[in-house]
C-alpha positions as a printed Julia matrix, in Angstrom:
111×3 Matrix{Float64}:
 116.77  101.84   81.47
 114.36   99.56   83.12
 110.75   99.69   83.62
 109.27   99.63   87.63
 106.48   97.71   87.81
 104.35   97.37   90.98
 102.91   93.9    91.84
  99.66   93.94   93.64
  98.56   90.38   95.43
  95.87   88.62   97.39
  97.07   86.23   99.75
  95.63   82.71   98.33
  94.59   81.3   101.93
  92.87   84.26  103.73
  92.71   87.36  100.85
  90.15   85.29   98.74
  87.52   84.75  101.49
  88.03   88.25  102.96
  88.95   90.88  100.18
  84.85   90.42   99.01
  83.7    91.7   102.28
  86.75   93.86  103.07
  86.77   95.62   99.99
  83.35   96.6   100.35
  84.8    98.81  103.25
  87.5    99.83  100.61
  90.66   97.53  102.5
  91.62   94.48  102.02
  94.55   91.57  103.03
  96.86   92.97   99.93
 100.71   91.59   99.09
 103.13   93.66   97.08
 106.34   93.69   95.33
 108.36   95.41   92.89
 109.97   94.46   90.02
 113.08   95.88   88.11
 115.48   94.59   85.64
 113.89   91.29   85.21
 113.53   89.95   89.03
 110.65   90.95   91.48
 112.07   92.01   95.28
 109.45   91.71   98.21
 110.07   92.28  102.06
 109.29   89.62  104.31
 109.92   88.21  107.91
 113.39   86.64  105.8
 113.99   90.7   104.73
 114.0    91.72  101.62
 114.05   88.58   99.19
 113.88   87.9    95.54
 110.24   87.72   95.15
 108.15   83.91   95.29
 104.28   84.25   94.64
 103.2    80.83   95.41
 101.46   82.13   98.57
  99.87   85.17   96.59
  97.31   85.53   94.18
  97.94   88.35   90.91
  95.44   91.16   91.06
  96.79   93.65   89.55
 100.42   95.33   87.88
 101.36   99.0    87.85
 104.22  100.62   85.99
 105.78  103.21   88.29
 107.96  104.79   86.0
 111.45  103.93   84.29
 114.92  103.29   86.68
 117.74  104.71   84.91
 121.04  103.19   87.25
 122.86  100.1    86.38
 122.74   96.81   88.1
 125.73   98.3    90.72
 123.44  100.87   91.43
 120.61   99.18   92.18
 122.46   96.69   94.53
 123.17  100.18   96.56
 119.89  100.92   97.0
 118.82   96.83   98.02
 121.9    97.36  100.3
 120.32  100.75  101.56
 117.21   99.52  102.03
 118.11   95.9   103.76
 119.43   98.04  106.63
 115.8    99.65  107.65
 113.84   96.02  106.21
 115.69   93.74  108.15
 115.55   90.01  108.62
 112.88   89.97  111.53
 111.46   93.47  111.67
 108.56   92.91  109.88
 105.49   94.32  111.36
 102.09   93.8   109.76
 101.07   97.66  110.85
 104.31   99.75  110.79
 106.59   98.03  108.34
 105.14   95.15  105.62
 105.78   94.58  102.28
 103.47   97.41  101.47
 105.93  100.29  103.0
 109.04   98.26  101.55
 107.31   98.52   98.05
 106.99  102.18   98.47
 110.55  103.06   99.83
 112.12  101.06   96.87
 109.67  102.61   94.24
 110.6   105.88   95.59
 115.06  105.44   95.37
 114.37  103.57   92.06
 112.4   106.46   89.87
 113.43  109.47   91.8
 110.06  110.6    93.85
């Protein structure tokens, strides 16, 4: 059993000088990722990549719930998923890291 935890980011270049006056308006330029058994998974222009936060600034972390497969399973559902969150179909409004997070949350603790 391993905890889902959802990883909530600025970006460090443009997040810090917008999010003030964005969030006013309740939006904001937000990164996030998920992690599960020890490694954090993001989507990205690359696809879906083991998670690097240098560009990203931590605002907040959310457990999600518990995943109960092993680590076979959850290659399946990376596998699964790495055929809709391809290498090169990232799209700011229709498919970020933000609707990646959400489809892997959802296979990995059942909702």
């Amino acid at each position: 059993m391993s905890t889902v935890v959802l990883h909530v980011y600025e970006f460090a270049e443009m997040g810090e000088r917008t999010n003030p006056w964005l969030g006013s308006m309740s939006v904001g330029v937000l990164h996030s990722s998920v992690e599960v058994k020890g490694a954090e998974y993001m989507f990205c222009d690359q696809g879906i990549v083991k998670s690097k936060n240098d560009r990203y600034v931590h605002k907040e972390s959310i457990e999600m719930g518990t995943f109960q497969g092993s680590v076979n399973t959850l290659n399946g559902i990376l596998r699964e998923l790495r055929e809709k969150f391809a290498p090169g179909s990232y799209s700011l409004t229709s498919q970020n890291c933000n609707h990646f997070s959400d489809a892997f949350v959802r296979k990995l603790v059942g909702v």
